[in-house]
C-alpha positions as CSV (number, residue, x, y, z in Angstrom):
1,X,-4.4,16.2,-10.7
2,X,-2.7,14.6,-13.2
3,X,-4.3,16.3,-16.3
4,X,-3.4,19.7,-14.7
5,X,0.6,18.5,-14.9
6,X,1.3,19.0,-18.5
7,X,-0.7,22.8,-18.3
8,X,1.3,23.8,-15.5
9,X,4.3,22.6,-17.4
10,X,3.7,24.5,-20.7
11,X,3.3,27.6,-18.8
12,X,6.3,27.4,-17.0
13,X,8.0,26.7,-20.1
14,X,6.4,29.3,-21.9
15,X,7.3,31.8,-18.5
16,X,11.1,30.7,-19.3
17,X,11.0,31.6,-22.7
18,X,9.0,35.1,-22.3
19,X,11.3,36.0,-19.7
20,X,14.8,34.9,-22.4
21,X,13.4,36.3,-25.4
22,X,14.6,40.6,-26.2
23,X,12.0,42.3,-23.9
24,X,11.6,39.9,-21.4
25,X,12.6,39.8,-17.6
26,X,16.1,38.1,-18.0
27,X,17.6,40.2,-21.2
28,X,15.9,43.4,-19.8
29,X,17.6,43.1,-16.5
30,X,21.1,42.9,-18.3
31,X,19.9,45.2,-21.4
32,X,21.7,48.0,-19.8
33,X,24.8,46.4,-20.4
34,X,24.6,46.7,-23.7
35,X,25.7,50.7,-23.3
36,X,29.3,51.3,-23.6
37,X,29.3,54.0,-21.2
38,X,27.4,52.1,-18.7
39,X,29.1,49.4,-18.8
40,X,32.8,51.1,-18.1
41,X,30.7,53.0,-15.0
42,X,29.6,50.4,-14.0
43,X,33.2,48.8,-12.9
44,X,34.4,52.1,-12.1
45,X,31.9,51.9,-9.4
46,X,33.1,48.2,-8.6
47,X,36.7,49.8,-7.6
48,X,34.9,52.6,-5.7
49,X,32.6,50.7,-3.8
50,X,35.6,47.8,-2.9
51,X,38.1,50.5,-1.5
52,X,34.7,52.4,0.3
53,X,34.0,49.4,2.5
54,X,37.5,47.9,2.7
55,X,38.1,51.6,4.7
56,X,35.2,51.4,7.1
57,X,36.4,48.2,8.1
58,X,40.1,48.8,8.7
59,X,39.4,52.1,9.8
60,X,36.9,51.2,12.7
61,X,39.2,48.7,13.9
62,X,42.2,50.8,13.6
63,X,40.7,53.6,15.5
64,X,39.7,51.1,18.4
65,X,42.8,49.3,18.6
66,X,44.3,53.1,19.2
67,X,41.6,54.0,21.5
68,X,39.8,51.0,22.8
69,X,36.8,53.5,23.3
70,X,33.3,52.8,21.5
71,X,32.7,56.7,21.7
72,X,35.9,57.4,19.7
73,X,35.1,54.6,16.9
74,X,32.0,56.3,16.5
75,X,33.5,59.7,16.4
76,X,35.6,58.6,13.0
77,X,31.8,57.5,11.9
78,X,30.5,61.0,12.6
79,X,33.4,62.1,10.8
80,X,32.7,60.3,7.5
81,X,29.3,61.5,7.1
82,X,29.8,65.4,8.9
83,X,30.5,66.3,5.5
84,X,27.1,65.3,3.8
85,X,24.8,67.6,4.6
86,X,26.4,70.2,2.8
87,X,28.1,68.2,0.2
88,X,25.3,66.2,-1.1
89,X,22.5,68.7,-1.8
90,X,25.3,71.7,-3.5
91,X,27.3,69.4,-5.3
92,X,23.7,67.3,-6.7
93,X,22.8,71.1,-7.7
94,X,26.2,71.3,-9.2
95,X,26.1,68.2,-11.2
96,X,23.2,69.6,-13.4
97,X,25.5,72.8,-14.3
98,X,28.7,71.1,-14.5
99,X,30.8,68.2,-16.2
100,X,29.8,65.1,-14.0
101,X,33.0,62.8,-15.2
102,X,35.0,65.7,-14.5
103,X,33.8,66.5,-10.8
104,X,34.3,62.4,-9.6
105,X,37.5,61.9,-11.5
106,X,39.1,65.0,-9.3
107,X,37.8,63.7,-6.2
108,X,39.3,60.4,-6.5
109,X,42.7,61.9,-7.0
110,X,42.4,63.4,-3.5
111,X,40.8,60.2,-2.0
112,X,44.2,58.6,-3.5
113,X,46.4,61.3,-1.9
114,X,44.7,61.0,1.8
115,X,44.3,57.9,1.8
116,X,48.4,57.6,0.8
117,X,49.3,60.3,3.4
118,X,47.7,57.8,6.3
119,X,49.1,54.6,5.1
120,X,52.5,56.5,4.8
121,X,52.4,57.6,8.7
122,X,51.1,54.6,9.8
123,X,54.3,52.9,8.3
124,X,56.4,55.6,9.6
125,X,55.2,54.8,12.8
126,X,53.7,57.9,13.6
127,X,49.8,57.5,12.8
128,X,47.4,58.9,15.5
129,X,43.8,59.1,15.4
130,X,43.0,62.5,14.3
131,X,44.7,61.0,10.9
132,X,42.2,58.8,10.4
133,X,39.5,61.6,11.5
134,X,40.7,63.5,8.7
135,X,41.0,60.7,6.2
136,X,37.0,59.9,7.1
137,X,35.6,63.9,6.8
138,X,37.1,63.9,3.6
139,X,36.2,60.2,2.1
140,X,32.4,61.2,3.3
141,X,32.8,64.7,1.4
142,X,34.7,63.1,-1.6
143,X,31.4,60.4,-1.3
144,X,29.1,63.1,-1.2
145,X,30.3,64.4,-4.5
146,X,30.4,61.1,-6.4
147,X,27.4,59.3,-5.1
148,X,24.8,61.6,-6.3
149,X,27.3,62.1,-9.7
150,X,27.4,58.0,-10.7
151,X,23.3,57.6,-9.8
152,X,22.8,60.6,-12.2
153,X,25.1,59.5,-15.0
154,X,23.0,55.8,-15.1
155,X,19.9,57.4,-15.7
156,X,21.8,59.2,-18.8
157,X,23.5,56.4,-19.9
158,X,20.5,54.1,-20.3
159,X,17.5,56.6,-20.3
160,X,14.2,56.6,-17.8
161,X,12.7,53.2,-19.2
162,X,15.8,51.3,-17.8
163,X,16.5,52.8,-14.6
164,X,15.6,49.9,-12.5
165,X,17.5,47.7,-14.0
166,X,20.4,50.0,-14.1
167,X,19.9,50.8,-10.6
168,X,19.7,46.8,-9.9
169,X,23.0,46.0,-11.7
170,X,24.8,49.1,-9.6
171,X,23.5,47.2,-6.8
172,X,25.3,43.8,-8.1
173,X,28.3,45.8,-8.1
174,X,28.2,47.6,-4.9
175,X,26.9,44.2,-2.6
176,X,29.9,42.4,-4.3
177,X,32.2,44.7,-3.3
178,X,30.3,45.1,0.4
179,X,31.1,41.5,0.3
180,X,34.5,41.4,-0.6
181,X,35.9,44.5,0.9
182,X,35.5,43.4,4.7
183,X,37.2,40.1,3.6
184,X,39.7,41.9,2.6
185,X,40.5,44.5,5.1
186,X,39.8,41.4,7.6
187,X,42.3,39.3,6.3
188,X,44.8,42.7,5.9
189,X,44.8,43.6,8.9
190,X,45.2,39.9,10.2
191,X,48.6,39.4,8.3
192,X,49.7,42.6,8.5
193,X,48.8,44.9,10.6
194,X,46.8,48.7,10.8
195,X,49.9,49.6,8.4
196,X,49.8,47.2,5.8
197,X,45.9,47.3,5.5
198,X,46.5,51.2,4.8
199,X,49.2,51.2,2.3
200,X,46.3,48.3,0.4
201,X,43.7,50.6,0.7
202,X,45.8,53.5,-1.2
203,X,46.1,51.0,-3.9
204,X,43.0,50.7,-4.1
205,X,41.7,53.8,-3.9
206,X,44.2,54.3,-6.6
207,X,42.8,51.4,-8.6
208,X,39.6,52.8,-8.2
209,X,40.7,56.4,-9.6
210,X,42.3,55.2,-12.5
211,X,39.3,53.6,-13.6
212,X,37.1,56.5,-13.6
213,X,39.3,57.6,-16.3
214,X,38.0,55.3,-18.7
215,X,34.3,55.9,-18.3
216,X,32.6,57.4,-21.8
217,X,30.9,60.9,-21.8
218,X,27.1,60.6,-21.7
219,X,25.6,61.6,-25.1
220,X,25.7,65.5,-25.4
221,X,22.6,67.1,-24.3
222,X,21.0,68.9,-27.2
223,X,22.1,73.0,-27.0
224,X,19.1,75.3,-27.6
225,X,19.6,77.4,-30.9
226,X,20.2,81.4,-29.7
227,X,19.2,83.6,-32.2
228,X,22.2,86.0,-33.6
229,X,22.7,88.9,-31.7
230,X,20.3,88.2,-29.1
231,X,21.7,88.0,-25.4
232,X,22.0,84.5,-24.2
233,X,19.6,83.1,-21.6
234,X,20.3,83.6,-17.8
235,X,21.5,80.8,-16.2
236,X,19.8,80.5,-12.4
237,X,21.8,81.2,-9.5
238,X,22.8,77.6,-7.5
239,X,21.1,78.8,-4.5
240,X,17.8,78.8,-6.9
241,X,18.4,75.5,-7.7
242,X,18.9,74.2,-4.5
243,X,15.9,75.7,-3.4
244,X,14.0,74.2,-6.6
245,X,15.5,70.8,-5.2
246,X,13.4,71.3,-2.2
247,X,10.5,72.6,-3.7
248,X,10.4,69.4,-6.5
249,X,11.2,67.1,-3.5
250,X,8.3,68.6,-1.0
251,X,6.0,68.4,-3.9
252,X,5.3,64.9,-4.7
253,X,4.7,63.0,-1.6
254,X,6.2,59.4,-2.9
255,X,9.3,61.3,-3.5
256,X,8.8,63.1,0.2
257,X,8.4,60.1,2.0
258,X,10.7,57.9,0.5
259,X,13.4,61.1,1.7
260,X,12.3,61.0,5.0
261,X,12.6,57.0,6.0
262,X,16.1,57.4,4.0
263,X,16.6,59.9,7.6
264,X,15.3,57.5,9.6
265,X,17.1,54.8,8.6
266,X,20.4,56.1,7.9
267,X,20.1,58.0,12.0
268,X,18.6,54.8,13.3
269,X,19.7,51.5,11.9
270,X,22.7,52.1,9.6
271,X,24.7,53.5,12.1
272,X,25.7,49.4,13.9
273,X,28.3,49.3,10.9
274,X,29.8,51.9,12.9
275,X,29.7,49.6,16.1
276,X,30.6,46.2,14.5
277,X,34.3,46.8,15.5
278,X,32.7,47.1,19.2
279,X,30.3,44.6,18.9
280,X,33.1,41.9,17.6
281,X,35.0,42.5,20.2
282,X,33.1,42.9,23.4
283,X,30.3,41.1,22.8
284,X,31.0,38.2,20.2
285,X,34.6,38.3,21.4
286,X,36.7,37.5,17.7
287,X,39.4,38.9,16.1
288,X,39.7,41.1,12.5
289,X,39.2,37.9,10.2
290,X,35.7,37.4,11.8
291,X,35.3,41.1,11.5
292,X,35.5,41.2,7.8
293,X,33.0,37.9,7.8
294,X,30.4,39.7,9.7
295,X,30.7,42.6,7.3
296,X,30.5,40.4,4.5
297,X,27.2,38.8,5.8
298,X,25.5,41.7,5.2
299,X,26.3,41.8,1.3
300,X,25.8,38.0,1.0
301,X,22.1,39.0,1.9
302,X,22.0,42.0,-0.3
303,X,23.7,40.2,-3.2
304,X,20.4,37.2,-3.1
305,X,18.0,40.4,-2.5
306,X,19.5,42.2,-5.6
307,X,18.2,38.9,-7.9
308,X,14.8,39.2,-6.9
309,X,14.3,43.5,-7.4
310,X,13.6,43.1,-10.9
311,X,10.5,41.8,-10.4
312,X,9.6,45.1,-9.3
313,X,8.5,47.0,-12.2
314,X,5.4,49.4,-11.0
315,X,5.8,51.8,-9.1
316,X,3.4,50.7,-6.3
317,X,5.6,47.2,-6.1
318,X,9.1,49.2,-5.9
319,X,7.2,51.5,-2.9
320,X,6.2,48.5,-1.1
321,X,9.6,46.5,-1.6
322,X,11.3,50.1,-0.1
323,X,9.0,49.6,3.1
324,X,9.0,45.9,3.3
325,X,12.9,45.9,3.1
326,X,13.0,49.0,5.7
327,X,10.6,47.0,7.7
328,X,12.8,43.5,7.3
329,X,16.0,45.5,8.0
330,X,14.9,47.0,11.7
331,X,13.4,43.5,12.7
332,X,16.4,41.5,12.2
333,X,18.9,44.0,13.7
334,X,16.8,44.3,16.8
335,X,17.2,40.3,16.8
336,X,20.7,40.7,15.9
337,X,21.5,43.5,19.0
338,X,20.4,40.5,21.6
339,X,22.6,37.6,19.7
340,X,25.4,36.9,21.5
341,X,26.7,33.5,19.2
342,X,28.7,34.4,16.3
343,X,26.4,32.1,14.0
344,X,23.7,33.6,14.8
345,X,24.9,37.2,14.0
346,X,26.0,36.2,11.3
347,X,22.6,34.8,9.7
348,X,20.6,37.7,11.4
349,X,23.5,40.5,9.5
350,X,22.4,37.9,5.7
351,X,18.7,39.1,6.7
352,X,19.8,42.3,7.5
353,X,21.1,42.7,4.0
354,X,18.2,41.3,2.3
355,X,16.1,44.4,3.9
356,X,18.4,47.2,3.6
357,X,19.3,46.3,0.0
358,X,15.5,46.5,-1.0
359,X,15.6,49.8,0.5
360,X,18.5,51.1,-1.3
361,X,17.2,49.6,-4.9
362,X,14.1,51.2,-4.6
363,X,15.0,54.4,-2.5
364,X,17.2,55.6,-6.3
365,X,15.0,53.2,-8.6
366,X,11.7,55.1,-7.3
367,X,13.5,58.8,-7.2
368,X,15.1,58.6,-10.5
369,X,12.1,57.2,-12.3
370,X,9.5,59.5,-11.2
371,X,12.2,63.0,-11.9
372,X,12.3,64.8,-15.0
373,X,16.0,64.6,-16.3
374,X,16.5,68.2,-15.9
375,X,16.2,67.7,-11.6
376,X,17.8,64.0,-10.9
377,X,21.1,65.7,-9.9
378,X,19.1,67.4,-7.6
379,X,17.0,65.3,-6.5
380,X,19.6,62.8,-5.9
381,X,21.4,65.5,-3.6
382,X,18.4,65.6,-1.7
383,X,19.1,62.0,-1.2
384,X,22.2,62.9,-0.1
385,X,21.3,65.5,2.2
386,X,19.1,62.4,3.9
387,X,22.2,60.2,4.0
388,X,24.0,63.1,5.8
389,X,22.1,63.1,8.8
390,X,24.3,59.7,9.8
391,X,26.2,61.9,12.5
392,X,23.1,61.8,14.7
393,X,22.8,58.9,14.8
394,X,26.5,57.9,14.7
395,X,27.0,60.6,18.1
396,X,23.6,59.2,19.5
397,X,25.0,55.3,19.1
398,X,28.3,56.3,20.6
399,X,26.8,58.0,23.0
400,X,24.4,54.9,24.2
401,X,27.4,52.0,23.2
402,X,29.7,54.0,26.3
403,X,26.7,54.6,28.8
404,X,24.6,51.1,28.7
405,X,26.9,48.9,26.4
406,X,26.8,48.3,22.3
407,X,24.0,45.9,22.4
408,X,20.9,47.5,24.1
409,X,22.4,50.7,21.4
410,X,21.9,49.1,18.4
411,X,19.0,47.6,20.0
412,X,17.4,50.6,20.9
413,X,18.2,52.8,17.7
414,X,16.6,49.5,15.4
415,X,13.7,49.7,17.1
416,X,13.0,53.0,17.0
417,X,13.7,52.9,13.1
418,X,11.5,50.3,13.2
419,X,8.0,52.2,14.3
420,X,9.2,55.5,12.5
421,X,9.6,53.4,9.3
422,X,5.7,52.4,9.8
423,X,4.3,55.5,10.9
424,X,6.2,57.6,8.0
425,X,4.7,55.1,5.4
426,X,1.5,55.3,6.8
427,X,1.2,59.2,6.7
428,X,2.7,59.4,3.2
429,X,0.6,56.9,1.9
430,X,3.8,54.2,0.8
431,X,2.2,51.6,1.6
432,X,-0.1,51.7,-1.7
433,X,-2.1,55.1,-1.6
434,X,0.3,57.3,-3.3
435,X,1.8,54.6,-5.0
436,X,-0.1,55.1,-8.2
437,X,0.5,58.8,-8.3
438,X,1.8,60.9,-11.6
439,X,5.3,62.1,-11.3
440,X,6.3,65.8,-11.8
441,X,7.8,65.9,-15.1
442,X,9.8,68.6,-16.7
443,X,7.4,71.6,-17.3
444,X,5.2,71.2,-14.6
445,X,5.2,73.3,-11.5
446,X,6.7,72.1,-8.5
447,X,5.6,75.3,-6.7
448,X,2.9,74.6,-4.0
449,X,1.5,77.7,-4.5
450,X,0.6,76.9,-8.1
451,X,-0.2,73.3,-7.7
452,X,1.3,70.3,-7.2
453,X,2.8,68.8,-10.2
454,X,0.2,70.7,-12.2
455,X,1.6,72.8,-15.9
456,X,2.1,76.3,-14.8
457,X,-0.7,77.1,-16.6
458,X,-3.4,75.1,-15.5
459,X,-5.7,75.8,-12.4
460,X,-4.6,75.5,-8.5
461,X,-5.7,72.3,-7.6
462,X,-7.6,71.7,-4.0
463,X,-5.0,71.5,-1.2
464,X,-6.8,68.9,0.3
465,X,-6.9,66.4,-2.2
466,X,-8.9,63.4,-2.7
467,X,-9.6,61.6,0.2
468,X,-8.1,58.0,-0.5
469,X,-5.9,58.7,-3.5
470,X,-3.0,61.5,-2.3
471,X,-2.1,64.4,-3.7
472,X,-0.7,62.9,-7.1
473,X,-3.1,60.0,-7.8
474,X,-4.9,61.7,-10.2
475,X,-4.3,65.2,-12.3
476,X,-6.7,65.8,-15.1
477,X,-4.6,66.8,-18.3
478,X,-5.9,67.8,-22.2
479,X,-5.9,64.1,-22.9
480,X,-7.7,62.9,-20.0
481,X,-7.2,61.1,-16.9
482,X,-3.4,59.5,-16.3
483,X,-2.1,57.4,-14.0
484,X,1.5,56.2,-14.0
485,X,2.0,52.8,-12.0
């Protein structure tokens, strides 16, 4: 046993210094850092991200101190996503025709003058609830446009090779401030009050808006040469390329599935953020500062999740961390809907956040990776779309939290995720099948009537497939056999 010592430490030694060295797992996990425009993003979406979660939390418990009804806190929930649906998928469309800086720097001007319009009735002492109805449609549209935006500009910025780690460090950004922001609007609202914790959240929106402003162009895209006097090429209607959207989505079943669960998970299980406010209150029985700590659990757990995603790299391990985490995430809020210790919640919200963040990572890292640059605003809106279908489940929880109480709610809706998560997986083949499968690139049809990911030249391909290895595991090409893992 002893002989084997000094082996086992010269390979962990050598590990450390393979992993430090330029190319290895430590430098290329920071590596796209070392882009000026990334980097400047990159905190822009710090600011976003802290002023995003500081308002769900002061807003939820704004609107039940006004109300004191679970139904009407999960109204203002419905409200912040209603928008989505449409949003998401036109402005993702939109983002490949128009100047992406341009479209989120706009938006947050209008996040700062909502946002400002609230705080200033609320210190007036005339704020009401429809306000902050109105404040949460439009922050859910106003997401809608810059979510989809920011994703796409980090594949630009750092090119396809680097997405996961771009993706990774965004995720760094965004748990920190899902950490800090319910300490924040806890501790707000504490010492001052609904209209104190407003007039910070203008500030910070405003914060957040200035610093968009300082965010490089990507590089130009290269113009195609038009030959004099010729008429210049038609540019296709938006309607075409939303429908393209749909057609490149439908057509590669990683892509598929890993939209679907995104529906299932964000009607099903990320809906209790909309209930903590309830759940605090009736249940655990605390105030606003525990609140924000029960909040802040969740990005303590996605924060020690987001170190361990870059190990990653193939595309089978991203597809099986995606289910795994969905998996994790519905287990331990079904624990957590039962709990009725604040300590407990507390731990069982960490270990929710290690499972949803996994999701998250991998639910862009896998999407980005595996589209041609020409469709990731697109297919990012179709993400979108997904992460629009929150009113369900935000009317549905309401619905349940007023007629059998919060807890069997959440408990019901995680459960549910929980066997739709698996039985999704299964049929799209996430769970390793499809996982080696050949992403559509740019120049291959996404039409199913012309083959799935095939080059519009080459023969239809058998719908059926081969049995075992889904639709995309293999596609003869000129140079042979490929495989992308």
């Amino acid at each position: 046993m002893t002989s084997r010592r000094p082996a086992l430490a010269v390979r962990i030694a050598s590990a450390y210094t393979l992993a430090r060295r330029p190319g290895g797992t430590i430098h290329e996990s920071f590596a796209p850092l070392g882009s000026p425009g990334f980097r400047t993003l990159w905190i822009s979406t710090f600011a976003w991200n802290l002023a995003r979660w500081m308002e769900m939390t002061i807003t939820s418990w704004t609107a039940l101190q006004l109300t004191g009804s679970p139904w009407l806190v999960g109204m203002v929930a419905v409200a912040r996503t209603a928008a989505l649906p449409v949003s998401g998928p036109i402005m993702g469309a939109l983002s490949d025709r128009v100047d992406r800086l341009r479209m989120i720097r706009y938006s947050g001007w209008v996040n700062v003058i909502v946002m400002g319009s609230v705080a200033a009735a609320l210190v007036a002492g005339h704020g009401a609830y429809w306000q902050l109805l109105l404040g949460s449609l439009w922050l859910g549209a106003s997401w809608g446009i810059d979510w989809p935006v920011r994703r796409s500009l980090l594949a630009e910025y750092v090119g396809p090779e680097r997405v996961l780690p771009a993706i990774v460090l965004d995720n760094v950004a965004f748990n920190v401030a899902r950490v800090a922001g319910p300490l924040m609007a806890g501790a707000a609202l504490n010492a001052w009050g609904a209209p104190g914790a407003f007039v910070l959240l203008a500030i910070s929106f405003l914060v957040a808006s200035l610093s968009v402003w300082t965010v490089e162009a990507p590089p130009a895209k290269p113009v195609p040469v038009r030959i004099p006097g010729s008429a210049p090429p038609r540019r296709p209607s938006l309607w075409r390329d939303l429908r393209d959207g749909f057609d490149y989505v439908r057509a590669d079943p990683v892509i598929c599935g890993v939209i679907i669960i995104s529906v299932v998970m964000h009607i099903l299980l990320f809906q209790y953020q909309g209930m903590l406010s309830v759940f605090a209150d009736d249940v655990l029985r605390v105030g606003p500062v525990e609140l924000g700590e029960l909040g802040a659990a969740t990005g303590v757990g996605a924060a020690v999740s987001v170190f361990l995603q870059p190990m990653f790299r193939s595309t089978r391990a991203q597809g099986l961390a995606f289910i795994v985490g969905s998996i994790v995430g519905g287990v331990a809020l079904v624990l957590f809907s039962v709990s009725t210790g604040y300590p407990a919640a507390l731990v069982l919200l960490f270990v929710v956040g290690l499972g949803t963040s996994s999701f998250g990572t991998m639910q862009s890292s896998l999407i980005l990776s595996r589209s041609s640059p020409a469709m990731r605003g697109r297919a990012m809106g179709m993400v979108t779309l997904a992460i629009g279908s929150a009113p369900i489940g935000s009317l549905q929880l309401g619905f349940l939290a007023d007629t059998v109480g919060v807890s069997m709610a959440i408990g019901i809706s995680s459960a549910l995720s929980l066997v739709l998560v698996v039985v999704v997986g299964m049929y799209f083949g996430m769970f390793g099948r499809n996982l080696v499968g050949v992403p559509i690139r740019e120049g291959e049809s996404v039409n199913p009537e012309r083959g799935v990911g095939l080059p519009p030249t080459a023969p239809r391909r058998n719908d059926a497939g081969d049995a075992g290895e889904g639709l995309l595991s293999r596609v003869p090409s000129k140079t042979g056999d490929r495989s992308v893992s």
